[in-house]
C-alpha positions as CSV (number, residue, x, y, z in Angstrom):
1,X,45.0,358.2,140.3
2,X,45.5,357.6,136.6
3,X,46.1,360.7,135.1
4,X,45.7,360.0,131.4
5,X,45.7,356.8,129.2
6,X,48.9,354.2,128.5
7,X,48.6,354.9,125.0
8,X,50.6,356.8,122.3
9,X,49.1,359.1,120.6
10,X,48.1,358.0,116.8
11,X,51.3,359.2,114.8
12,X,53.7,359.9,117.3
13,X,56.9,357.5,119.0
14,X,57.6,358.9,122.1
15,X,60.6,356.7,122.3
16,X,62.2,357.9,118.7
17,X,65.7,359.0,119.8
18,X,68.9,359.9,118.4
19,X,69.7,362.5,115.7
20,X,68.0,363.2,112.3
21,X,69.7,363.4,109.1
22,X,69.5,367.2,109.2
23,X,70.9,367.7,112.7
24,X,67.8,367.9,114.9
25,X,67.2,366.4,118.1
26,X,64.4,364.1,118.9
27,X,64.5,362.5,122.2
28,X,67.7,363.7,124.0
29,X,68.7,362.6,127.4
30,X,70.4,365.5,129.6
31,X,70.0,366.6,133.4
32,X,69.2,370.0,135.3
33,X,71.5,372.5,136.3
34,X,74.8,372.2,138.1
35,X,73.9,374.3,141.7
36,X,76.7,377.1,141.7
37,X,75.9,379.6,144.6
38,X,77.6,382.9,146.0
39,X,76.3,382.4,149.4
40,X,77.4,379.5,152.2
41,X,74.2,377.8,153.8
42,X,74.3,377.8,157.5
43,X,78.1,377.3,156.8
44,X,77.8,374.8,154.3
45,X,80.3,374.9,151.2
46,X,78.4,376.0,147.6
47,X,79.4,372.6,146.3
48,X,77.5,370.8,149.1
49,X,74.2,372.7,148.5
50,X,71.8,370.5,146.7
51,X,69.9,371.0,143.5
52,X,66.1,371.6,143.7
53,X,63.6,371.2,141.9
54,X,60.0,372.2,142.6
55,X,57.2,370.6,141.6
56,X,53.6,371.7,141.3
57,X,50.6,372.5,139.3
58,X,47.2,371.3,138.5
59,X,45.5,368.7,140.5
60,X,45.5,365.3,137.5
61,X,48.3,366.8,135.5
62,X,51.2,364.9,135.8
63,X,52.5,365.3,139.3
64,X,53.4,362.1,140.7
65,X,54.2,360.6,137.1
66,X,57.1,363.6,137.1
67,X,58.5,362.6,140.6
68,X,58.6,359.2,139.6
69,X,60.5,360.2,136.7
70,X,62.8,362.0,138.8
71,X,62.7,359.5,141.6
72,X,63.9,356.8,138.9
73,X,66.7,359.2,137.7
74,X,68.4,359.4,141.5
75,X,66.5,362.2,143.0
76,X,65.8,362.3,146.3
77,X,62.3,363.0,146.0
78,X,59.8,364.8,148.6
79,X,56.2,364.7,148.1
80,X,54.1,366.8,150.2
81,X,56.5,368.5,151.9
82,X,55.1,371.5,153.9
83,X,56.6,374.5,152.0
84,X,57.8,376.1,155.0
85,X,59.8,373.1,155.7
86,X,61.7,373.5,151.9
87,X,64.7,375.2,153.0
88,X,64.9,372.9,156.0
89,X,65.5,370.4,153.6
90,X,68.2,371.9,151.3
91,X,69.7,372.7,154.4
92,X,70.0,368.6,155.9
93,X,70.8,367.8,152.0
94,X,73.6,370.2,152.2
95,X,75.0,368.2,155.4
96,X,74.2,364.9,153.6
97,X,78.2,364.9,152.9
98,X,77.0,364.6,148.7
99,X,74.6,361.5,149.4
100,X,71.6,363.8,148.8
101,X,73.2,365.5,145.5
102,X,70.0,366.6,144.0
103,X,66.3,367.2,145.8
104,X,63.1,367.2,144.4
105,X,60.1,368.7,146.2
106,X,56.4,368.2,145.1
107,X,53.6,370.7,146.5
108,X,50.1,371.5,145.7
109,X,48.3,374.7,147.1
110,X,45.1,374.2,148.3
111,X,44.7,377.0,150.3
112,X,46.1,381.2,151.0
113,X,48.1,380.4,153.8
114,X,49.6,377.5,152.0
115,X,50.7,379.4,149.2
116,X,52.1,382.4,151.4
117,X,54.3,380.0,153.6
118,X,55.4,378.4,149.7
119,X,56.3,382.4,148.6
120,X,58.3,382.8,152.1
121,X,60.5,379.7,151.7
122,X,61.3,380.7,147.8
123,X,62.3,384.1,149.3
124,X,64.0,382.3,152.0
125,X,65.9,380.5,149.4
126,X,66.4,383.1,147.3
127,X,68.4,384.6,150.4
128,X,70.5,382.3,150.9
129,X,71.8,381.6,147.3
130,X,69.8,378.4,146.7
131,X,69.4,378.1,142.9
132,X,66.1,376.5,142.3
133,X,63.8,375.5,139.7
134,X,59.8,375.2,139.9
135,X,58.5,372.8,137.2
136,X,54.7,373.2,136.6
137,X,52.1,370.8,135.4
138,X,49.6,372.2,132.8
139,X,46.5,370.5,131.3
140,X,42.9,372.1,129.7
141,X,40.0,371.6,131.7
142,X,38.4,369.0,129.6
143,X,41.4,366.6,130.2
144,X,41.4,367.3,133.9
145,X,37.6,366.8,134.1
146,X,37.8,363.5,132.0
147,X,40.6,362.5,134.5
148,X,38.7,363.1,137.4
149,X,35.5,361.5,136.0
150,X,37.2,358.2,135.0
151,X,38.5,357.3,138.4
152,X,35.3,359.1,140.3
153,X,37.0,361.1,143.1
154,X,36.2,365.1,143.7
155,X,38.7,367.8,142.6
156,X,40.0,369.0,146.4
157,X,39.0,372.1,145.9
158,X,35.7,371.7,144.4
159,X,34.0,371.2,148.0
160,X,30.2,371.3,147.4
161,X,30.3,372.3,143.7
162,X,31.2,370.5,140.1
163,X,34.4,369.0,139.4
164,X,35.2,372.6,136.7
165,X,34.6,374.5,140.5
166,X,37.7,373.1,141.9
167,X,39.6,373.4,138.8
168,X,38.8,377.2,138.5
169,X,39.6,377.7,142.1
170,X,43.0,376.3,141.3
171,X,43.9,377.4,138.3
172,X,43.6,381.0,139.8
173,X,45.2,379.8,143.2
174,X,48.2,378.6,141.2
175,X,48.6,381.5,138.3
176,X,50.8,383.1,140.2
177,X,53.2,380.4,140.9
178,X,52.5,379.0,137.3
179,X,53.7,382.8,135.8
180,X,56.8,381.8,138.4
181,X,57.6,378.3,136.4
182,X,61.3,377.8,135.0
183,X,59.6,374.9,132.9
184,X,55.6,374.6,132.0
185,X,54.8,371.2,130.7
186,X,51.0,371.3,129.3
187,X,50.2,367.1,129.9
188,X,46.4,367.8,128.0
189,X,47.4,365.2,125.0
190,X,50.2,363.3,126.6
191,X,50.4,359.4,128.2
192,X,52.1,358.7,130.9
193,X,55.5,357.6,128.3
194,X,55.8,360.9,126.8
195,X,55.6,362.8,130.0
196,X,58.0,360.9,131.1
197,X,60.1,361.1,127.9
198,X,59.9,365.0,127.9
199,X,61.4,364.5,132.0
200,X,64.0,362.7,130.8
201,X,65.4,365.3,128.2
202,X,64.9,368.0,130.8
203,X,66.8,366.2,133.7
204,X,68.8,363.1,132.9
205,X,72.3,362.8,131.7
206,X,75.2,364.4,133.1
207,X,75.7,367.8,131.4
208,X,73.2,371.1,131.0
209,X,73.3,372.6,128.1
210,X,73.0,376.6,128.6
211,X,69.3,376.7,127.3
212,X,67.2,373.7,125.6
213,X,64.6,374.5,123.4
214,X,61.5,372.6,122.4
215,X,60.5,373.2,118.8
216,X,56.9,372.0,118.6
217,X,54.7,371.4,115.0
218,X,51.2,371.7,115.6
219,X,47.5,372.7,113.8
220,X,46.1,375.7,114.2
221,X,42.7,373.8,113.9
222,X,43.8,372.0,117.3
223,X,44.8,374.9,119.2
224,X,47.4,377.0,120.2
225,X,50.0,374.9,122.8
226,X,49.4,376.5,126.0
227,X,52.8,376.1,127.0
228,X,54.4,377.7,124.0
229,X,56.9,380.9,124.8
230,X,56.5,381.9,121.0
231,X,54.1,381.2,118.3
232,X,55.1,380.9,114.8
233,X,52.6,380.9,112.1
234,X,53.6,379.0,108.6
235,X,50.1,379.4,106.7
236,X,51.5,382.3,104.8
237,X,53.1,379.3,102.6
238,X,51.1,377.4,100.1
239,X,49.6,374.1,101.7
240,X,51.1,370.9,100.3
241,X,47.6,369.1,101.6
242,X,46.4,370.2,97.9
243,X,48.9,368.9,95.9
244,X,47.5,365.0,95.4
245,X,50.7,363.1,95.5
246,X,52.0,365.1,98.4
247,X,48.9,364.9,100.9
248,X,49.2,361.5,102.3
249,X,52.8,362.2,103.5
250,X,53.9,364.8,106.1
251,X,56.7,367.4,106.2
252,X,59.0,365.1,107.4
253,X,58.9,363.4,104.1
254,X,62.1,364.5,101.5
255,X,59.8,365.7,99.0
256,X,57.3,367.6,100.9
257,X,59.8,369.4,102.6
258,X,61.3,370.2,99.3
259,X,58.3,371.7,98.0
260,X,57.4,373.8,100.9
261,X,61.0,375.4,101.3
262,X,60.7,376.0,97.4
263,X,57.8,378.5,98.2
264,X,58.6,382.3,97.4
265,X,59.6,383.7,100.8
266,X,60.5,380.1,102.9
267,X,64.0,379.8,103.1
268,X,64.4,383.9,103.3
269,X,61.7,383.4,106.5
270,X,63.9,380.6,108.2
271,X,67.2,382.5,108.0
272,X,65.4,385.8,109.3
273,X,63.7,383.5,112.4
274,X,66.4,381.8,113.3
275,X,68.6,385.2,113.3
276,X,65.9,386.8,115.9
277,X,65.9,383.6,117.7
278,X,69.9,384.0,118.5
279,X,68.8,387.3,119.5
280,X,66.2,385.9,121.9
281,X,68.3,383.5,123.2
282,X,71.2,385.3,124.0
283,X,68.4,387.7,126.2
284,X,67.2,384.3,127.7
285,X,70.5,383.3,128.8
286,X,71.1,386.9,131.0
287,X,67.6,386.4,132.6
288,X,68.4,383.0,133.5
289,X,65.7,381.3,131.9
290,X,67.3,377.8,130.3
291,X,63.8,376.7,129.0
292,X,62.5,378.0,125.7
293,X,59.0,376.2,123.7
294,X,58.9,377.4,119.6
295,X,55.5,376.5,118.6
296,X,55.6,376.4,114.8
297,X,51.9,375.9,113.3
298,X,50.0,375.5,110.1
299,X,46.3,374.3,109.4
300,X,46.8,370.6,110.2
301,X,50.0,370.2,111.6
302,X,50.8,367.7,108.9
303,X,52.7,369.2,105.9
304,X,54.3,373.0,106.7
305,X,55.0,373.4,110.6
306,X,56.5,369.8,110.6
307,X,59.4,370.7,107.9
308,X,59.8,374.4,109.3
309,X,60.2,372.7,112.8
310,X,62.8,370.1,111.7
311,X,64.7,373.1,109.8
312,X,64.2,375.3,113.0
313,X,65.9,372.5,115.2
314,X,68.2,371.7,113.0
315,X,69.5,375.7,112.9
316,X,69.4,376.0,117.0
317,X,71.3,372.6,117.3
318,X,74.3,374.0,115.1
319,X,74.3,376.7,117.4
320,X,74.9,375.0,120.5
321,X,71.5,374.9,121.6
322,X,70.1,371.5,123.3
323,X,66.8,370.9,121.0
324,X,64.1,368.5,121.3
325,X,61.4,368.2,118.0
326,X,58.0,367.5,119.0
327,X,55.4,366.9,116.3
328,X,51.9,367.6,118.7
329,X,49.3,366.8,116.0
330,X,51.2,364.9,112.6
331,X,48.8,361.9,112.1
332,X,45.8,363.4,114.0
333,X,44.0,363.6,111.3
């Protein structure tokens, strides 16, 4: 089914790459974790274990497009696989003599005694050493509805009710699982390229980084991401959108970015973030979460959270810390 449209969103270039003038990341291309184990499996040597990913999440948010992804980057990818039969197949990867390097599972709970046999075989892995990663597909209800509606097929869970029915059902089947996720991707505002783009930084390449960060602009008059880890607010700093010569450009603009970190209390705020954020990070790292999302907002998303973002990205890249920018709502307006 077609999950969302082909194209870009107005204002964004999902395929802008390299690395800006102040040091910031904008498309980066690196790969998952390196499996390193303490246990054998079923007398299998650590470095024979397979990496593997899990992936799940809402019914029209993204699933197949991200095993693709993965599937196009030399996974071996699995979709459907019966969760109880997960460890079976780490276990025949591990034997694979390296020709089946790196799995990738896809799985979908539609029902209680699906999801218990999914908790058994994480515990199962767990057990036996298996590092693993679940990767979870978000999206709001109205772009999962609108996805549904344009290719007119039923939610599977929404039996004899509405389309919303089946998404409530799973949304509380899966919050468990979601609450679970080494990585949340929300796919509400994103085609099928930058979905695919935001794969790519997470898995290709050849090295992982010890944690990657997204730092993500966006308007407060849009919403809150819902798959930010931690929210910072920029509207305590005079709005450029009132200064005529300033408005039609954004805060990646030389000027605009001048006059914002010229504010009373903006360059003294990003040196105090960015010193809590090392402190955040470092806790990150012993918890073993390698995924952080900084969602820095202002009214529109324009002016403000766009040049505090670039600064922010450009601070966590000096410090060793894999970053990808993302500007949600610049040129929604």
């Amino acid at each position: 089914m077609t999950e969302y449209g082909t194209q870009p969103a107005a204002g964004r270039d999902p395929a802008r790459k390299g690395t800006g003038e102040d040091g910031s990341r904008h498309a980066v291309h690196d790969n998952g974790a390196q499996v390193s184990t303490g246990k054998e499996t079923a007398g299998v040597p650590d470095a024979a274990i397979p990496e593997l990913v899990i992936i799940s999440g809402m019914s029209g948010a993204g699933r197949s497009t991200a095993a693709k992804c993965l599937e196009d980057l030399g996974w071996f990818v699995v979709d459907n696989l019966p969760p109880a039969l997960i460890p079976t197949m780490v276990e025949l990867g591990a034997r694979s003599q390296g020709n089946v390097a790196r799995i990738a599972v896809v799985v979908d709970v539609r029902g209680r005694r699906f999801f218990d046999n999914l908790r058994e075989s994480l515990a199962d892995l767990d057990a036996r050493g298996v590092t693993r990663r679940i990767v979870f597909l978000e999206s709001s209800d109205e772009a999962l509805v609108r996805r549904f509606e344009s290719v007119r097929r039923p939610h599977p869970l929404q039996g004899d009710g509405r389309i919303v029915d089946g998404i409530a059902a799973e949304r509380e089947l899966l919050r468990e699982l979601r609450g679970d996720a080494d990585l949340v991707i929300d796919t509400s505002s994103l085609n099928v390229h930058e979905l695919r783009a935001k794969m790519d930084a997470q898995f290709a390449g050849e090295e992982e980084p010890e944690l990657r960060a997204t730092v993500m602009s966006f308007g407060y008059k849009y919403g809150l991401p819902v798959d930010a880890d931690l929210v910072v607010d920029c509207r305590f700093l005079p709005n450029p959108h009132w200064v005529p010569e300033l408005r039609p450009y954004t805060g990646l603009n030389e000027e605009v970015a001048a006059y914002v970190f010229d504010q009373p209390g903006a360059k003294e705020f990003l040196d105090r973030y960015a010193e809590l954020l090392q402190l955040v990070a470092g806790g990150y790292r012993r918890e073993g979460k390698r995924y952080v999302t900084i969602a820095v907002g202002c009214t529109g998303g324009k002016h403000r959270s766009v040049a505090m973002s670039e600064k922010l990205a450009a601070r966590l890249a000096a410090e060793g810390v894999e970053t990808v920018v993302v500007h949600r709502d610049m040129g929604r307006e």
